[in-house]
N, C-alpha and C positions, 0 to 999 in steps of 0.2 A: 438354713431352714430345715423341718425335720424332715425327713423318709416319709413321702406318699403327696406332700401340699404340692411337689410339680404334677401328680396325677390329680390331683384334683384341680388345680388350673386345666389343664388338658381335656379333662372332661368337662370344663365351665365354656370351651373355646370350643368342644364341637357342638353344645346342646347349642350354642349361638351363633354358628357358621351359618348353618341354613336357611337363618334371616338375611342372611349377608353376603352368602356366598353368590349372587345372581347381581350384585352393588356393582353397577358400570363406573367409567374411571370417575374421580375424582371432579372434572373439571362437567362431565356430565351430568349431575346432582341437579342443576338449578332446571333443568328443562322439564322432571317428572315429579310433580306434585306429590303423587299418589307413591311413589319410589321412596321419596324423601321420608315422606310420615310415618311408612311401615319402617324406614331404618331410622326413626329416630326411637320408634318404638322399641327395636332391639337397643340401641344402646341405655336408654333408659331402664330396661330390664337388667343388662349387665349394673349398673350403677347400682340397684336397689338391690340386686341378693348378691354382690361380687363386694369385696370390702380386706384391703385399699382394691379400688377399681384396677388403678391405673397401669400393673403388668399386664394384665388380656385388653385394656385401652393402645398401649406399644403396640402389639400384636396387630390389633386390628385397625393401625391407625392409616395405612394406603387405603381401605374402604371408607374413610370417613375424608367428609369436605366442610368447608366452613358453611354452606348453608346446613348443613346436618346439625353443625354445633349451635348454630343460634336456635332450631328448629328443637333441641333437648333445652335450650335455657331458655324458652319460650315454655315449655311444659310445667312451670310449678301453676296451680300448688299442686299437680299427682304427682311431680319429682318433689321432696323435700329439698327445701334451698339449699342446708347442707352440703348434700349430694351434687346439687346445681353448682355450688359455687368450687367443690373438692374436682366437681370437672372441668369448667372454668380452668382452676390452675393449673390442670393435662393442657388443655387447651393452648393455652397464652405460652405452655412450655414449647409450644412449635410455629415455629413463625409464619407456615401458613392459615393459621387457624384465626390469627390476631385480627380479627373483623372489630371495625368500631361499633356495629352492631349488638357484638355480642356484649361489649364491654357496657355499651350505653343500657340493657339489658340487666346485666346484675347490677348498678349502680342506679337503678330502677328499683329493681326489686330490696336493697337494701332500703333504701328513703321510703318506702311505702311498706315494708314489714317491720311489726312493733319492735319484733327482737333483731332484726335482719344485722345490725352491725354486733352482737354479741355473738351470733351464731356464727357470723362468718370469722370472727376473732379465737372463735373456740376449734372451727375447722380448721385452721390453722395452726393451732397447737395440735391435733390429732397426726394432721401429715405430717409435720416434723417428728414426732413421738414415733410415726409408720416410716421415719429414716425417709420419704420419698421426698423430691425437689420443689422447693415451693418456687411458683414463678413470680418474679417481682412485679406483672402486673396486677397481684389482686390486691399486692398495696395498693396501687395505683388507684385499684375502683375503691377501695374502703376509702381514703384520702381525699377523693373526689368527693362521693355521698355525706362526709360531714360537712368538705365542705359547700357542697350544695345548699344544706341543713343550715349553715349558719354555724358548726359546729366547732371553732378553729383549733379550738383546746383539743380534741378528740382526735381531730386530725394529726396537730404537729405531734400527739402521743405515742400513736400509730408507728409515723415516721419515725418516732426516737426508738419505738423497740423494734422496728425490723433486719436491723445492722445487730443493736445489742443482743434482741430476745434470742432472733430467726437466726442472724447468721448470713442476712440475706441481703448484698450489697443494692443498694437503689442502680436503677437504669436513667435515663434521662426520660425515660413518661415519667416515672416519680417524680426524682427532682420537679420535671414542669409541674407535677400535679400540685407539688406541696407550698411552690412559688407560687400556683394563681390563688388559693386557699388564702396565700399571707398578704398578697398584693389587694384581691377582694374583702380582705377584712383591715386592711392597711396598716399593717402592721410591717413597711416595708424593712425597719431595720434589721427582722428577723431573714424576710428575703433574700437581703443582700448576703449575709450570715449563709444562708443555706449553699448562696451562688457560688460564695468563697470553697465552701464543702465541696461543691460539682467540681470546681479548681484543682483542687488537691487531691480529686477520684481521680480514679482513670478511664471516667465517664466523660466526654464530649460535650457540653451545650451545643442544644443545634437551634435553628432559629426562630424557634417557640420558644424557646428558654429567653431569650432577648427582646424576642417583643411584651413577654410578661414581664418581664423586668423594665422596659420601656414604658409600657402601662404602666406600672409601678411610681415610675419617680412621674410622669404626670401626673396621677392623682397626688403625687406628693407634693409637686414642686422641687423637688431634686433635681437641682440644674446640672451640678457637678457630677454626679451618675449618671445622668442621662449620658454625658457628653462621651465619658468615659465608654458606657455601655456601647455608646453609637460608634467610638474606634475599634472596641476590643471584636465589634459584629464583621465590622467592616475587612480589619485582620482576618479577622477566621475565613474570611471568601465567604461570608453572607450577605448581600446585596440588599441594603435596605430599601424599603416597599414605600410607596407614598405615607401608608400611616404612621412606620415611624417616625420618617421625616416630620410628619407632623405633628407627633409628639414633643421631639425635642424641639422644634419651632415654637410648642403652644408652651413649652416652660419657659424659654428664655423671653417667650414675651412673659409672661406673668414677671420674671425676674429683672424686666425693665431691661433687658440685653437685645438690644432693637436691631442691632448693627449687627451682632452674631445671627440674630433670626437671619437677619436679609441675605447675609454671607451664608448661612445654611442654605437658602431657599435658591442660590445661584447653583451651589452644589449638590442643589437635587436636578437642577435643568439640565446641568453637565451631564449628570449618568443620566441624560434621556426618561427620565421622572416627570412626565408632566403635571404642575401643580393643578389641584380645582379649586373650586369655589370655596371649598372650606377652610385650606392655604391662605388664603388672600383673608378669609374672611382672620382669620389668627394676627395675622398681619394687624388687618385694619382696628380691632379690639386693643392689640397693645399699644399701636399708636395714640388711637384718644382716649383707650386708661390715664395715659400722661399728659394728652393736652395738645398731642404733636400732631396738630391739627391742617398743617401744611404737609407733611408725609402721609397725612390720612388721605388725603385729596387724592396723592401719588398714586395711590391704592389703590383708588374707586378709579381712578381713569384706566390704570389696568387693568382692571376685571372689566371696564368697558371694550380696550383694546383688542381683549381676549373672546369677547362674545361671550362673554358670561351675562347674565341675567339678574338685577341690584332684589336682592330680596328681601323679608324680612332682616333675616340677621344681619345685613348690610347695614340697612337702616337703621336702624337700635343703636350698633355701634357706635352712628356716624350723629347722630341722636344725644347719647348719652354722651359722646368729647364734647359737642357743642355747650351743655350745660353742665359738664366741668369747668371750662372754659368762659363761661358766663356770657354765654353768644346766645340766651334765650330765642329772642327773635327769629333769630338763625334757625335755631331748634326747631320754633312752631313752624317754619315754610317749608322745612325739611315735610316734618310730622304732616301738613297739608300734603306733601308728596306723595306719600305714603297712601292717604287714603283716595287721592285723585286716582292715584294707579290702581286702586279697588285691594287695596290689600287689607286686610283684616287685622289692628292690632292685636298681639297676646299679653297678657300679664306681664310680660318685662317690657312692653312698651309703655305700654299705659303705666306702670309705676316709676317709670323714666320720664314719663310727661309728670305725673304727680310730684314727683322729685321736684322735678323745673317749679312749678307750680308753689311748691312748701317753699324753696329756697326765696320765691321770689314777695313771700307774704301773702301770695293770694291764694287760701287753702279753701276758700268759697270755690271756686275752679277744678282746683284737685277733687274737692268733693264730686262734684258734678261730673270729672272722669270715675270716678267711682259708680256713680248711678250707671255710668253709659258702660261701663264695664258688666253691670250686672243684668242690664236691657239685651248684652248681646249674649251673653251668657261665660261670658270670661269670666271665672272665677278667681276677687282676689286670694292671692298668699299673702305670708307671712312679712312679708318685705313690704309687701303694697300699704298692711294695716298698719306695721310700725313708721312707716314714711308719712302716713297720713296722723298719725299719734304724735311725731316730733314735730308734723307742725303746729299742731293744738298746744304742745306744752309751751313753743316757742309764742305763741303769742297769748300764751296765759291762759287758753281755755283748757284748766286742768280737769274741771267737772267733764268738759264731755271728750279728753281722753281717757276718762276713766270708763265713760260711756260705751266708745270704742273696742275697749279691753274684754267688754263683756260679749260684746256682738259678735267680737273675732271669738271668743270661745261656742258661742250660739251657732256660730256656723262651719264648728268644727276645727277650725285654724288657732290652734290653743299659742298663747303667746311665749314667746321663750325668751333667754337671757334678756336678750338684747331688748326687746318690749319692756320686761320692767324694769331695767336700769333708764330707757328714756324718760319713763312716769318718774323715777327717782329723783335722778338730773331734775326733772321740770319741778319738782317737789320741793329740792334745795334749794331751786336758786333763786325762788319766793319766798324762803326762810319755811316752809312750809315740814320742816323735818321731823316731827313725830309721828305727819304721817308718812313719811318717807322709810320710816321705819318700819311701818303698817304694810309696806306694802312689800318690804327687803321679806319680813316673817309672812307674809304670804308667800311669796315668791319660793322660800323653801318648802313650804308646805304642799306646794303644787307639785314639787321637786324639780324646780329649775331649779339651777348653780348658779350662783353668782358670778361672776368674770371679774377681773382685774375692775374694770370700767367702775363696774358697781361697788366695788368695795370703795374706790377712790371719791364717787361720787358721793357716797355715806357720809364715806371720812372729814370731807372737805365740808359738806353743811352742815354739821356737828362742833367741826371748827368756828365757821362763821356764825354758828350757835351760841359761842363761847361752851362748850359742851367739852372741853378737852379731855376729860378725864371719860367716857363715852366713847370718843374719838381713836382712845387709847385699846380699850377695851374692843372695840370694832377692829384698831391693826392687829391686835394679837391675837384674834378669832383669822383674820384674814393670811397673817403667817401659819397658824398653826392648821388652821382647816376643821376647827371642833363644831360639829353639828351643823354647820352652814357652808362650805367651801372644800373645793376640791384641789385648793392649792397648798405647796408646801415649797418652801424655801430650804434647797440642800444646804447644809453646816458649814460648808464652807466655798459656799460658790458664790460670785462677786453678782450671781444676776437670780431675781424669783422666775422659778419656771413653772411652766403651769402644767398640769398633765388630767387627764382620764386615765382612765382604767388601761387602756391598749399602752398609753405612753407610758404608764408605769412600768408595764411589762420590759420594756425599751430601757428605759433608766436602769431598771435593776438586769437586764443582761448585757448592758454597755459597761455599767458598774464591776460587774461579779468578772466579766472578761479582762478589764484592766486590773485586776485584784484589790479595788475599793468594794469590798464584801464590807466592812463596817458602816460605810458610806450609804450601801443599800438595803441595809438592816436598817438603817437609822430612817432610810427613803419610808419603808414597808410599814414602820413604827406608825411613822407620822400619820401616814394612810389610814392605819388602822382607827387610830385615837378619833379621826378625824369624822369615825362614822358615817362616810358618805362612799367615799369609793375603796372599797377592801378588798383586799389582794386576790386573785384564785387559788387555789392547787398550785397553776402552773409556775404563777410567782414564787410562792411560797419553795417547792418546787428547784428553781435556780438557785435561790438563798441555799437550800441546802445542800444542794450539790456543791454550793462554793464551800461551806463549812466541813464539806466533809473534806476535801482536797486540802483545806489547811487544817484540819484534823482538829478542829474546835467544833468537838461532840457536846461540851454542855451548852454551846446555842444550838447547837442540832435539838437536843433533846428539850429542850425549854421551845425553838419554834415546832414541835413535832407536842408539844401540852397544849400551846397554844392556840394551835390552828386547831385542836380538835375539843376544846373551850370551848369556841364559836361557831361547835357545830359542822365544822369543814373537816376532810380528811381524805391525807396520800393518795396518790394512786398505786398501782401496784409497779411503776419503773423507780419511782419517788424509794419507796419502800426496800425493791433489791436495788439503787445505789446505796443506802445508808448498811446495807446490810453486808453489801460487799466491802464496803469501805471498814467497817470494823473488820471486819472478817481480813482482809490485809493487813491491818495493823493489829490483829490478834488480839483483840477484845471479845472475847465469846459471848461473853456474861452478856452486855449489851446487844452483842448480835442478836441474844436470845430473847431476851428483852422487847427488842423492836419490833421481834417478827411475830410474839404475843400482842404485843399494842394493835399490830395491825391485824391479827386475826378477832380483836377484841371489837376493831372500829368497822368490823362488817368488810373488810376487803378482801375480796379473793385471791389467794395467792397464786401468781403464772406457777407454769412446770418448772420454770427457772426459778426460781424462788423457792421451792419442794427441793430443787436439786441444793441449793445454796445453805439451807439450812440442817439439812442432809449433811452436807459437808461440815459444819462447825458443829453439829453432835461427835460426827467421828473423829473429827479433832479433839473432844473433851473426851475423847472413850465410850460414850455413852449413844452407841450405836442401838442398841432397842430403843430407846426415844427416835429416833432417825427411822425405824423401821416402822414403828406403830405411825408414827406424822404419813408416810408413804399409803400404807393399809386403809386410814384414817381418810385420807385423801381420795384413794381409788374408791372406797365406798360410797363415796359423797360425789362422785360425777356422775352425770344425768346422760338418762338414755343409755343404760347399763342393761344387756341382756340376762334373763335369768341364769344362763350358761355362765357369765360373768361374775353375777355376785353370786355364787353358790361356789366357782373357784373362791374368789376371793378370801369369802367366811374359813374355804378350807384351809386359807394360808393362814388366816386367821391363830386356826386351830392347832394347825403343826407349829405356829410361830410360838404359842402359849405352851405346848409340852415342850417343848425346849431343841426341836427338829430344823433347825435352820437352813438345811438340804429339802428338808419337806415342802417346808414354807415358801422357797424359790422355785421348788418345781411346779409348785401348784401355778404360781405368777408366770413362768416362764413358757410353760403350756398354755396359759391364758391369751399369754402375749400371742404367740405363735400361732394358736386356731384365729388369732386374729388378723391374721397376714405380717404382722411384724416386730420384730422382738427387740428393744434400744436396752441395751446393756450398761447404759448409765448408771442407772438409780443401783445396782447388784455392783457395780465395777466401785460407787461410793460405798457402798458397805463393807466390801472386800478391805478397800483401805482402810474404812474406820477401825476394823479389825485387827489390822496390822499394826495400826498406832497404839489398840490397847494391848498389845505382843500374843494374839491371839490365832493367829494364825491359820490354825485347823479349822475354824470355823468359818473365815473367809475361805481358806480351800473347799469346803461343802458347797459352800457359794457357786465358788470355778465350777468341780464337779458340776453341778447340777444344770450351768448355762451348758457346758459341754455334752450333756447328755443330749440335749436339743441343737448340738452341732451349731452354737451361740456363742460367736467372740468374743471374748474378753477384752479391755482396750489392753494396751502393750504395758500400762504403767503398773495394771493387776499383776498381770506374770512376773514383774520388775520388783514389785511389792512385797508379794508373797516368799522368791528366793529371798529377798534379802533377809527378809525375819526369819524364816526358816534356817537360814544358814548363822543368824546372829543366835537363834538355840538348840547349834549341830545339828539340826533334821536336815542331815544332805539327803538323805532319799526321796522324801517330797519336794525337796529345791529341784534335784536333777530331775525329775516328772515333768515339774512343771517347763523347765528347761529345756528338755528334750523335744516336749509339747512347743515350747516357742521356736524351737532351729525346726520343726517342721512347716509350722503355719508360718515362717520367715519373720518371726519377730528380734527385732535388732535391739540391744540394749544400752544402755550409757556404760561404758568399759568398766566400773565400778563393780556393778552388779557380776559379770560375767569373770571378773577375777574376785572377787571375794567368795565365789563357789568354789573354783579353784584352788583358793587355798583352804578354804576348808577340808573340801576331799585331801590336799594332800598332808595338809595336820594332822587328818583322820587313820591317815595310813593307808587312803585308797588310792595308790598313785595312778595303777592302771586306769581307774573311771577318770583322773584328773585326764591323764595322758590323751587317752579316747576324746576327753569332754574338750579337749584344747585342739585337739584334728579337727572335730566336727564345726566346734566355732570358727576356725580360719576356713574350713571350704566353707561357712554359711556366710563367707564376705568379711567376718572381722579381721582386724591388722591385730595381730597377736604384740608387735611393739607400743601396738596404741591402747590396747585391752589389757594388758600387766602391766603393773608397777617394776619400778626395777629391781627389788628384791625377790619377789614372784618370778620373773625373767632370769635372772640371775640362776636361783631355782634349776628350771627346768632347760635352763643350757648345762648347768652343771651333769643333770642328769642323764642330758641324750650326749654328750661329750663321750666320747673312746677314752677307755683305761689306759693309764700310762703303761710304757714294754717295762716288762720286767727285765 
């Protein structure tokens, strides 16, 4: 840093002591209202004219407590969120500051501010650029707030560039944040994916990570994870709680594993778990799903045994096995039960009774639970109208399910697949099929999707039509998915799978991981053709990161025409994969190429990206391009002090006479009044320099960071000697060398013997001599640092004269 910025710290830490200096301990905070306010007051002052904050934040961090920190992140909007969230990351840097408070507070204020997830993605590129620590909790709150939002895309983004962008390994808040994100948008195969990543950290799951993942495969039905998930908890010494137990209880009933529930549910009693009522209730549901109507029994005398209380949900269950089982009768005395005991059916009873009711022909009845549903104010669903619609088709009153269809939309309960594939069905199999057809082209125009069901049901009264050629034209709209259907048949898979939008995403990262990349190009095709469900970014996305790893750029670049055809385009991680990925495989032209498409398609390019393209200028020699894109850039970010863009223009200035010492000092000052100076962007140009054998004008470069007492990275000094000494300038080589055995920079043994022997080509043996002392006391092995003709050399030379 230069000469005077530690006096002016010092002077910023006394104008603000004397708010703070009278601050009792820490633990004392919560008792003085009035204490608290005036010292949120000063630190708020420190954040707004202190920039980076966080060296006089160290300082004064024994006077501050965590109600102090939530008491400044309560202050916007007179604190700028910015500001709010750049102290957040001090904050969450010390583990006693980490209040759920505070965190549930920015993750507040990000979902209710318009720009609030850009700004805080922008403060994040500033701290890094200020060299200071970013803590991995404010992934955690950005990841959180999309996924609040609904956001999941935005989220898993986040997560992919904080390792790549930041540098900044996830904790396990993350990992959990990013699993409940994918498990609430059910996207668990990504989950599982992320769990495996926590695996192979050297980050812990602890047992939030497992019960999100527990949640997970029950909304899934993921028997086989669950069970997994429930040994790998149990290994770790985490003690599973009643609810997971009765998660994996409530999949293996869905998955008809009756005998695994009951043996789960002995081995919750063992570890002193005792079951309730919603246990038993899982139990009794899978029982009469199946029918197993004598083990349901078993059930209900248990939860009698146990003084538990037969409640709705009991009912329903024991309800609904009876007319599986076609024990109507049964059903109704139950259902009498029910309401002797003054219980109030809901909608899944009463459309449990209408069920019975359709099955048994008497939908006059059913109706009549329909009026008495609406007398008490039970509102039918969707399930209730389409129950009452199959039975109308089923005994041929197709006018007044069509009557139906209309009421259910009058009252807001809009009908979906399954509704109009019933009217279909009943359509067909009256021979009735053109208008069956009438109602398939409604049905997409509402923008329901048809299901398997539907298409089959088309198919087949078209057949029975004698309509074969129809018939025909119907399966290959139903394979291909054109304008009507969200299904496609993979190319070579024995079964049609069906998918949405979320399972695509599944498909083509199940695909790209096993390296069927053509497989899932061919998936993403079909999608597209299919005009109903097309791919995102994030899709799009995978595909290309797979294309680029097998280094097939001309589908890179045809799906990189294509997405942005239809209107879609990259985001900016999408963007530096494909850029680095050329850039490895030394394709410039295209590097170059890409990163104009993407300045062309309105994306902003991260600091990474600046730096990446930076880099393949000074690879082609054409480091003034690299310089003006840098110039070009810093003019164009927002919230720029007039102090700022008046440096800048100056670098401008000196960059255009041809000053390139000028032009860094003006930047490097810039940096510097600003608290922090990252020697990246000047350490790229330096090499660029070196590559085009330029030398002396990367050394302006050197110079001018070292005026401002600004390091160089080690690969600059390493850079510089070598081309200086590939054209004999050993005088600027040993400068700079001298310069590196003071500030302790160590080099690849290459470098530091190719100087050497240049001095001693030169005839400078005494500087070699000195220059080979100095490098062994700075730690190098002089055996490992010369080659053995260089060695050979200077043992010849320090060797004793033979006697005469």
């Amino acid at each position: 840093m230069r000469r005077g910025a530690a006096a002016v710290t010092v002077t910023k830490i006394q104008s603000f002591l004397p708010k703070l200096n009278s601050v009792p301990k820490p633990h004392a905070f919560s008792g003085n209202l009035n204490t608290e306010i005036s010292d949120s007051e000063a630190v708020r002052n420190i954040l707004l004219t202190t920039s980076p904050a966080d060296p006089l934040l160290d300082i004064l961090r024994p006077t501050i407590s965590s109600n102090l920190v939530t008491n400044v992140l309560t202050s916007t909007p007179s604190l700028p969120f910015p500001l709010a969230f750049r102290f957040f990351n001090w904050a969450t840097l010390h583990g006693r500051f980490r209040w759920l408070s505070s965190y549930q507070i920015i993750v507040s204020i990000l979902k209710k501010s318009p720009n609030g997830f850009q700004s805080a993605c922008e403060s994040i590129d500033e701290i890094k650029v200020n060299g200071l620590p970013i803590s991995p909790h404010v992934f955690h709150a950005i990841i959180s707030g999309y996924g609040e939002m609904g956001m999941t895309g935005k989220a898993v983004e986040v997560f992919g560039r904080m390792k790549d962008d930041f540098g900044v390994s996830p904790n396990v808040y993350v990992y959990n944040g990013i699993l409940w994100v994918l498990v609430e948008k059910s996207v668990f195969i990504l989950a599982m994916a992320v769990y495996n990543m926590v695996l192979r950290s050297s980050c812990s799951p602890n047992r939030t990570t497992f019960k999100i993942l527990m949640r997970g495969c029950s909304k899934q039905g993921e028997v086989e994870d669950a069970l997994q998930l429930f040994d790998e908890m149990s290994n770790r010494g985490f003690t599973p709680d009643s609810m997971v137990y009765n998660w994996v209880i409530v999949n293996l009933c869905r998955a008809n594993k009756m005998e695994d529930a009951v043996k789960l549910l002995d081995s919750m009693q063992c570890n002193k778990i005792e079951p309730g009522v919603d246990t038993y209730e899982m139990l009794l549901n899978g029982y009469c799903k199946l029918g197993q109507m004598k083990e349901a029994y078993a059930v209900l005398d248990q939860l009698a045994k146990r003084g538990f209380k037969l409640g709705l949900i009991v009912y329903s269950c024991l309800i609904d096995g009876l007319i599986r089982c076609k024990e109507f009768e049964e059903a109704c005395r139950w259902y009498r039960v029910v309401l002797d005991t003054g219980i109030q059916p809901d909608c899944v009873l009463y459309t449990t009774m209408i069920k019975g009711y359709v099955e048994q022909g008497m939908v006059g009845e059913a109706f009549k639970l329909l009026y008495e549903m609406t007398e008490k104010d039970v509102k039918p669903d969707r399930m209730c109208y389409n129950t009452l619609i199959k039975g109308l088709c089923d005994t041929g009153q197709l006018n007044a399910a069509r009557s139906l269809l209309l009421e259910m939309s009058e009252k807001n309960c809009f009908p979906d697949s399954c509704t109009y594939t019933i009217l279909i069905c009943g359509y067909c199999r009256v021979g009735l099929v053109t208008e069956a057809e009438e109602i398939f082209q409604e049905m997409s125009k509402k923008g329901c999707f048809p299901t398997v069901r539907t298409f089959n049901a088309l198919i087949h009264g078209l057949c029975n039509a004698s309509r074969i050629k129809d018939a025909q034209i119907m399966f290959c709209k139903m394979e291909m998915g054109r304008d009507t259907s969200v299904f496609v048949r993979l190319s070579q898979s024995s079964d049609p799978l069906v998918y949405d939008s979320a399972r695509l995403k599944e498909a083509v990262y199940r695909l790209t991981q096993s390296g069927e990349v053509s497989k899932a190009y061919n998936l993403v095709q079909s999608f597209i053709n299919s005009g109903v469900v097309r791919p995102d970014n994030y899709t799009y996305a995978i595909l290309i990161n797979s294309y680029c790893k097998n280094m097939e750029y001309d589908r890179v670049f045809n799906l990189v025409r294509d997405l942005q055809a239809r209107g879609l385009s990259l985001d900016a991680v999408t963007y530096r994969t494909i850029i680095n990925q050329l850039l490895r495989n030394n394709r410039l032209e295209d590097a170059v190429a890409i990163y104009d498409r993407m300045l062309k398609s309105g994306c902003t390019p991260s600091v990474d990206i600046y730096h990446t393209i930076m880099n393949v200028f000074g690879r082609m020699k054409n480091v003034a391009r690299a310089v003006n894109i840098w110039l070009n850039h810093l003019s164009e970010k927002k919230g720029l002090s007039p102090k700022d863009v008046a440096s800048i223009e100056a670098a401008k200035k000196q960059f255009d006479q041809g000053s390139i010492e000028g032009m860094v000092r003006c930047l490097v000052k810039m940096d510097v009044d600003n608290g922090y100076c990252c020697p990246k962007v000047y350490c790229i140009w330096i090499a660029g320099y070196c590559r085009d054998g330029k030398p002396d004008l990367g050394y302006q470069i050197f110079n001018a960071l070292q005026y401002f007492d600004v390091d160089a990275f080690p690969a600059s000094f390493s850079s510089l000697i070598h081309v200086f000494c590939k054209q004999n300038k050993t005088r600027p080589a040993m400068e700079i060398m001298d310069l590196a055995l003071r500030k302790g920079c160590v080099f690849s043994e290459r470098y530091g013997n190719f100087l050497l022997q240049r001095l001693y080509q030169s005839g400078e043996k005494e500087a070699a001599f000195d220059l080979a002392s100095r490098i062994e006391r700075a730690g190098y092995n002089l055996n490992m640092y010369l080659n053995v003709r260089t060695k050979a050399l200077f043992c010849k030379l320090n060797s004793p004269p033979p006697p005469s």
